[in-house]
C-alpha positions in Angstrom: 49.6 176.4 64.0 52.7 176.7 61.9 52.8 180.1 59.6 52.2 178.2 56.2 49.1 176.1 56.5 46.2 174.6 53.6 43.0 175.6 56.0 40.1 174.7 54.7 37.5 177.2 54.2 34.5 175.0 54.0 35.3 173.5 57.5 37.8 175.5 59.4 40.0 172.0 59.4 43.5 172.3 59.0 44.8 170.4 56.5 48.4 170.2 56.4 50.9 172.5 57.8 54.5 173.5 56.6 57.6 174.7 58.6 59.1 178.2 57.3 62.5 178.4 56.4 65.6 178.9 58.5 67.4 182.3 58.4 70.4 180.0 56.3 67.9 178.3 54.7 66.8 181.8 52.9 70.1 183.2 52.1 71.3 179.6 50.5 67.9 179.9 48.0 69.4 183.6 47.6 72.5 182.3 46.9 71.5 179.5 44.0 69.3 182.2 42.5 72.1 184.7 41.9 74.3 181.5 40.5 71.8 180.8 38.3 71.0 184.3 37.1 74.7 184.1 35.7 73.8 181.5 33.0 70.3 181.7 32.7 70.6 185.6 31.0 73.0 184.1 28.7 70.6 181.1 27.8 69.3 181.7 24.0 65.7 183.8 24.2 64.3 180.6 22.0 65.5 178.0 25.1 63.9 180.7 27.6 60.9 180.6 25.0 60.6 177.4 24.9 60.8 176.8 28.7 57.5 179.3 28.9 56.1 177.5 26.5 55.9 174.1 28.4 54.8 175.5 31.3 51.9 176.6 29.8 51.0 173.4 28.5 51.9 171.7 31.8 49.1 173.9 33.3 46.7 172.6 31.0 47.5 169.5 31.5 47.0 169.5 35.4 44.2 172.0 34.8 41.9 169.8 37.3 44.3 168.9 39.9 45.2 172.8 40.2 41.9 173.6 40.3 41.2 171.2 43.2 44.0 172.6 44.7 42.8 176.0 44.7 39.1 175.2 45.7 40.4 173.0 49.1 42.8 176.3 49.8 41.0 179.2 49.4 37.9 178.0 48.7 37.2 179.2 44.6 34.4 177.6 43.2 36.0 175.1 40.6 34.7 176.3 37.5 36.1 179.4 38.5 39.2 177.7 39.2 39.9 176.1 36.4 39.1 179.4 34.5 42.3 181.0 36.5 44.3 177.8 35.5 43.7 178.6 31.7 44.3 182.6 32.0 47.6 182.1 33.9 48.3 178.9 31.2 48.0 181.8 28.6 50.0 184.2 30.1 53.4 181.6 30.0 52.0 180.9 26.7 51.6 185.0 25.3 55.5 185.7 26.3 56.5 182.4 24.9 55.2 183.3 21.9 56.0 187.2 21.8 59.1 187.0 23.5 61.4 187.7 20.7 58.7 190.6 19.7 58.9 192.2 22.9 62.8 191.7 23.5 63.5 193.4 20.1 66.2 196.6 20.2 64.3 199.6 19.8 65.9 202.0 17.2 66.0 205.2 18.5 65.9 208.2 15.8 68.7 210.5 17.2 70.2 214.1 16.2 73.8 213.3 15.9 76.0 211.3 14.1 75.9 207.3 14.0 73.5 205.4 15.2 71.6 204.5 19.0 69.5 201.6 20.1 67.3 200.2 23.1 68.5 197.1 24.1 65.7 195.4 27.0 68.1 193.2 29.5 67.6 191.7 32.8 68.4 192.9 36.2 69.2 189.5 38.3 67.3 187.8 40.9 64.0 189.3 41.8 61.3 188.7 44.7 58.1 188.0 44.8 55.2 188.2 47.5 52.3 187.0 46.1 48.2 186.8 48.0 46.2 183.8 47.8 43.0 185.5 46.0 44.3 184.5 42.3 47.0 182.2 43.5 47.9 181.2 40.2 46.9 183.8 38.3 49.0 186.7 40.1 52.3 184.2 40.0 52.3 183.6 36.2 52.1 187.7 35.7 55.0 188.2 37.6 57.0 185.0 36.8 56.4 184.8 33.2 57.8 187.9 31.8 60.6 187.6 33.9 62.0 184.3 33.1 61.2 185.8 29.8 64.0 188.4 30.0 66.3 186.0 31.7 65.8 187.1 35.4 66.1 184.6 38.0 63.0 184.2 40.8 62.4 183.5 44.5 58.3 183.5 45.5 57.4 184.0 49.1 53.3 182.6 48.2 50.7 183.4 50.8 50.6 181.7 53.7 47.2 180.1 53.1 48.1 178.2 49.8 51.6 176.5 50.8 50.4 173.4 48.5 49.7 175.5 45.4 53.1 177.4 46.1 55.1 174.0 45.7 52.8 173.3 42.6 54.0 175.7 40.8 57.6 175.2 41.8 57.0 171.4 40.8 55.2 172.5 37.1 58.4 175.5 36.5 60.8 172.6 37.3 59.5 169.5 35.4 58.9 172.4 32.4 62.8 171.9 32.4 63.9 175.5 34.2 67.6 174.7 35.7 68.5 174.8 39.4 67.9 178.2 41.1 66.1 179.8 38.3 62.8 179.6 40.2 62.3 179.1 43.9 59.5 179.0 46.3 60.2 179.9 50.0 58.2 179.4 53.2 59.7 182.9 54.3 58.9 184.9 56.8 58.6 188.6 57.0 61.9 189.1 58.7 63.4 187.3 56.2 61.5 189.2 53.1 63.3 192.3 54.5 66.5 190.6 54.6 66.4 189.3 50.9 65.2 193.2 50.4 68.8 194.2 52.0 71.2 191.6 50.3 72.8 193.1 47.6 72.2 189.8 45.0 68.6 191.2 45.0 67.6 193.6 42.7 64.0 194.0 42.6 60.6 192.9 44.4 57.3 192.8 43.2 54.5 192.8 46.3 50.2 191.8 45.4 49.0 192.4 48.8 47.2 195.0 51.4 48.0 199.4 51.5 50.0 198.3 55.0 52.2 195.2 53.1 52.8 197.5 50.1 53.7 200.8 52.6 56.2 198.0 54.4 58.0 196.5 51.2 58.1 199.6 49.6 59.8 201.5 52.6 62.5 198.6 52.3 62.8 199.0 48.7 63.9 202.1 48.7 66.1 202.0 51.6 68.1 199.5 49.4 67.2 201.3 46.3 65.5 198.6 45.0 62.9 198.4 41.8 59.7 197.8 43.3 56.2 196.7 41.7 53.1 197.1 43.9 49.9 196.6 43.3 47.6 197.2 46.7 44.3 196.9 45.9 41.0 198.7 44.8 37.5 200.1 45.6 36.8 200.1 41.8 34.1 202.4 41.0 31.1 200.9 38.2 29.1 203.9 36.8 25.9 203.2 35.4 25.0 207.0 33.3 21.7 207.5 31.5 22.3 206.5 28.2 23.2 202.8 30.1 21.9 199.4 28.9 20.5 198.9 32.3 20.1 194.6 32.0 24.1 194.4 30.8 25.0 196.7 33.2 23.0 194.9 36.1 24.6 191.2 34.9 28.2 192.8 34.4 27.9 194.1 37.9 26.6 191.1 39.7 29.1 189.2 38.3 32.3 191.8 38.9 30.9 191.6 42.1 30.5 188.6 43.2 33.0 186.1 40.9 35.7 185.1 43.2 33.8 185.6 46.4 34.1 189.0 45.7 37.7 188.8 46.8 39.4 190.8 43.9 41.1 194.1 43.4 39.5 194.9 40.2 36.1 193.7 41.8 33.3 196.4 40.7 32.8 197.2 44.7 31.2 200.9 44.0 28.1 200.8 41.9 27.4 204.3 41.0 23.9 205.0 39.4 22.3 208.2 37.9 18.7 208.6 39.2 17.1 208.0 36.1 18.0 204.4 36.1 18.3 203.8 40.3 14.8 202.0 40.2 15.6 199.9 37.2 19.0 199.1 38.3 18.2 198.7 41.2 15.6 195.6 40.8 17.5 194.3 37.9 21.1 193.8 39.9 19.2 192.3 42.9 17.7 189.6 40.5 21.1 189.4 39.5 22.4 189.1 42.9 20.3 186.7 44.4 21.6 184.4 41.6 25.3 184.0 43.6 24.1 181.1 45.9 26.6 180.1 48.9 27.8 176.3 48.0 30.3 173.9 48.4 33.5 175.3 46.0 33.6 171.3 45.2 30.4 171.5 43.1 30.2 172.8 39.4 26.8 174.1 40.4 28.7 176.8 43.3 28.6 180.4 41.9 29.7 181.7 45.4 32.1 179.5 47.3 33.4 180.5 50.8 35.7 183.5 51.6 39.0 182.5 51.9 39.0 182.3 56.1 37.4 182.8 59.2 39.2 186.2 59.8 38.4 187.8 56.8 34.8 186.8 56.9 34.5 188.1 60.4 36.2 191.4 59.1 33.8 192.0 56.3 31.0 191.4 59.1 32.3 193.9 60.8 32.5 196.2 57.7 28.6 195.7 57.0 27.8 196.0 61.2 28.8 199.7 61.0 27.3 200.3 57.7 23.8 199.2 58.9 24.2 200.9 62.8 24.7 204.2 61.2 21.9 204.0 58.8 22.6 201.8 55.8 19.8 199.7 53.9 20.2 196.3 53.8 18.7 195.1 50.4 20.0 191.4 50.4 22.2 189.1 52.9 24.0 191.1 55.4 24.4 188.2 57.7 26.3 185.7 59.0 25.1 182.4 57.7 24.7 179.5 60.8 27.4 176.2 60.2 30.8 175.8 59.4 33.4 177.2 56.7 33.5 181.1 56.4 30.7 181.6 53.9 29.1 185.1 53.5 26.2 185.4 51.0 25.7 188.0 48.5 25.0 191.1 50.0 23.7 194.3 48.9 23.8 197.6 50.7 22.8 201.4 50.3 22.8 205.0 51.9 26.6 204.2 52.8 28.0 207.6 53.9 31.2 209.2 54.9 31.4 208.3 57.9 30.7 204.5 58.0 34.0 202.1 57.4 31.9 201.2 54.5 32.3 204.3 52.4 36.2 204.2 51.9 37.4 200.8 52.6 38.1 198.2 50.5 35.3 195.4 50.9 37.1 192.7 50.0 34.1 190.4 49.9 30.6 189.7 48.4 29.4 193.2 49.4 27.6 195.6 47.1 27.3 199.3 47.5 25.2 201.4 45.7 25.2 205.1 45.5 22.8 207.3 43.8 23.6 210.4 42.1 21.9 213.1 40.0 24.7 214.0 37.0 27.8 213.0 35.3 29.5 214.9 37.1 28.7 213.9 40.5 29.0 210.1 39.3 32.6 211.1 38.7 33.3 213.4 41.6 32.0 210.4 44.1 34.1 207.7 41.7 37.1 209.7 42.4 36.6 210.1 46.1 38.7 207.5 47.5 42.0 206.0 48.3 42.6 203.5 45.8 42.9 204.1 42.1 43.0 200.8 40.3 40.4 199.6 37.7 36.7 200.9 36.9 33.9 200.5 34.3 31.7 203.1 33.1 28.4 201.8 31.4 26.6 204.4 28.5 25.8 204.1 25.0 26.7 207.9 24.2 30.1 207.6 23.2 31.5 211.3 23.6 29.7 210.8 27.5 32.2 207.6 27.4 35.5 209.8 26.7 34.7 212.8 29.2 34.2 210.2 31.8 37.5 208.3 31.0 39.7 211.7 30.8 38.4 212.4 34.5 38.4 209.4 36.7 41.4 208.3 38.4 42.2 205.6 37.7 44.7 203.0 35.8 42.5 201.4 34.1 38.7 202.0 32.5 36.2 199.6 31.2 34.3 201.3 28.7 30.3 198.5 29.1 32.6 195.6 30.1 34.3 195.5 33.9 38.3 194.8 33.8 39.3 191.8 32.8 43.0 190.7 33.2 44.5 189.3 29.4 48.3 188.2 29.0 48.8 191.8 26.8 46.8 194.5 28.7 48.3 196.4 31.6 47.5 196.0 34.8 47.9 198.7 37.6 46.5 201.7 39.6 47.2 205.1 40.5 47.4 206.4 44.3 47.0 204.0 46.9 46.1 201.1 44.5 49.9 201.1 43.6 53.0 201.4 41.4 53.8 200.0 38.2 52.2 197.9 36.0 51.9 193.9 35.0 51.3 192.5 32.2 51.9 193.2 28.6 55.0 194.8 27.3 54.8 197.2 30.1 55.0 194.1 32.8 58.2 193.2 31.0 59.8 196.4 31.4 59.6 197.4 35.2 62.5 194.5 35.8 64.2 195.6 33.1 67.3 197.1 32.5 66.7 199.3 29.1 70.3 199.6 27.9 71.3 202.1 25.7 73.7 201.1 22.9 75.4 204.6 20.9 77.6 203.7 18.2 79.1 206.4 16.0 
């Protein structure tokens, strides 16, 4: 099979395959890009504006076709699809329409004479590695406010959603972006660290695995290049006393299981206080057994297919361990017999230390639930992992709320509600989850080169 390939994950069929790019092939994309960074910077912020702005709309106008597209490739369920579609639609559309807002000089209130300003300018041509879980989704975060600042853009897309990849190129390009501004590229990993070392690069922003992120990062700063990463989660859901145990129990189920399960910001920890472990308990498996395995296709499919073979037989693996060394097995937990790479909704606890369970990410419809007897311990068992990234903390005594929020650790907290992404929130972890942040004004500024201006 050739690297870039549209596998279906109902079947197991490939569909179409794609070469990758020649070595010259990759530095000629690098080339255009820097050639068009030089007049694309200088192009008025309303004609960048305006670009944004039809790319939003173009979105909404293929909405269905997109969808489709997403569904055949990594196998989302097409209402869920379609939902991405619209969020990453939005996105062009926020920094279309607060572009001149967020670009504003900042006024800075100095001691001496005259007078000093922030001025928020681009860097040049930028890279992008993006995964196939939100294939549309994660692009428009990290293209949007980019071309929004006048930076120019090459997108290496995973290599399981090669047709969505040229979608996007095709939507950016009939929106009415000049040559070189954005490019996709079929490249290869040996050529990602080549683009890494040109000089015309100046910065790289990587969605993917600890081991990707580790990799791109290391070439980063060998080249002492700006890097974004965000690497994941093993996002903690606490469920206190004072809970509402039903919206907790729905909010769960759903972080869980949307998607497959196959987010970073997916509520994969469910951490309950023994006062409501009972309740909970019966109220998310209700919840759970909801998320019935179907064909993505179908409007009725909560719970499509994960996105291949491998990483169904991976998560397998995950939940094998977990129930050899002792785990309960409240719901699924098996293989299902026919084709595609479907796993069903499964629930699982007494997960301990020393199962793979207990620290790695479960990037999957798995559930784990831990009990514990205080506040404190919900937090201390929150904060014992690897990954930092998103978290929701469910309790109806407010000052309960804030002590928990000051103490996890965390980039992000869900006060009743689980972490949902929106074109002006930022997005992004501490410790192995990542560095920097997307999104929002914050997104704008990691490529950005904030100039200061001193006149006296």
């Amino acid at each position: 099979m050739k690297k870039y390939a549209t596998v279906d994950p109902t079947s197991g069929i490939v569909v179409q395959e794609f070469d990758t790019m020649t070595d010259s092939e990759v530095a000629a994309s690098l080339k255009r890009s820097y050639k068009a960074y030089q007049s694309w910077h200088a192009k008025d912020l309303a004609e960048r504006c305006a670009l944004l702005q039809r790319i939003a709309d173009l979105h909404r106008q293929h909405s269905i076709d997109l969808a489709k597209l997403m569904a055949l490739e990594m196998g989302k369920p097409i209402s869920q699809a379609r939902t991405e579609v619209e969020l990453s639609a939005a996105i062009f559309e926020y920094y279309a329409t607060s572009g001149e807002q967020l670009l504003a000089d900042e006024e800075l209130d100095i001691a001496g004479a005259g007078r000093a300003l922030v001025r928020t300018a681009p860097i040049g041509p930028l890279l992008g590695v993006m995964p196939w879980n939100f294939p549309y989704y994660q692009a428009a975060r990290f293209i949007a406010p980019n071309l929004l600042l006048g930076n120019t853009i090459l997108l290496k897309h995973a290599s399981n959603c090669p047709q969505q990849a040229l979608r996007i190129e095709d939507i950016i390009r009939a929106a009415g972006a000049p040559d070189g501004v954005y490019q996709n590229i079929f490249a290869t990993s040996g050529q990602v660290a080549d683009l890494i070392a040109s000089p015309e690069l100046q910065g790289v922003s990587l969605t993917g695995s600890e081991k990707a992120g580790s990799a791109i990062g290391a070439l980063a700063g060998q080249h002492l290049k700006k890097c974004v990463l965000e690497l994941g989660g093993s996002d903690p859901f606490l469920v206190l006393p004072s809970a509402d145990v039903d919206k907790a129990a729905a909010a769960a189920a759903a972080g869980r299981f949307g998607n497959a399960g196959q987010a970073c910001t997916s509520s994969k920890r469910l951490i309950v206080d023994s006062a409501n472990w009972d309740s909970f308990l019966d109220a998310f498996l209700a919840k759970a057994a909801e998320w019935q395995i179907g064909d993505p296709m179908s409007e009725d499919t909560r719970l499509g297919p994960m996105s291949s073979a491998q990483a169904r037989a991976e998560l397998a693996e995950q939940v094998d361990d977990a129930v050899a060394k002792g785990a309960t097995v409240h719901l699924g937990g098996y293989i299902p017999e026919g084709r595609g790479s479907f796993y069903p909704a499964t629930v699982l606890s007494g997960v301990t230390p020393d199962m793979r369970a207990y620290r790695e990410e479960l990037f999957g419809p798995v559930a784990v639930l831990h009990r514990v007897n205080s506040v404190d311990e919900a937090i201390a068992l929150a904060n014992d992992s690897p990954y930092g990234l998103g978290s929701a903390v469910f309790t109806n005594d407010d000052k309960q709320a804030a002590y928990v929020t000051d103490r996890l650790e965390v980039g992000m907290v869900g006060i009743n509600t689980t972490i949902k992404s929106a074109p002006d929130l930022p997005f992004g972890g501490v410790k192995s989850s990542g560095i920097g942040r997307e999104l929002g004004k914050y997104g704008l500024n990691e490529f950005a080169n904030k100039k200061l201006v001193r006149t006296i």
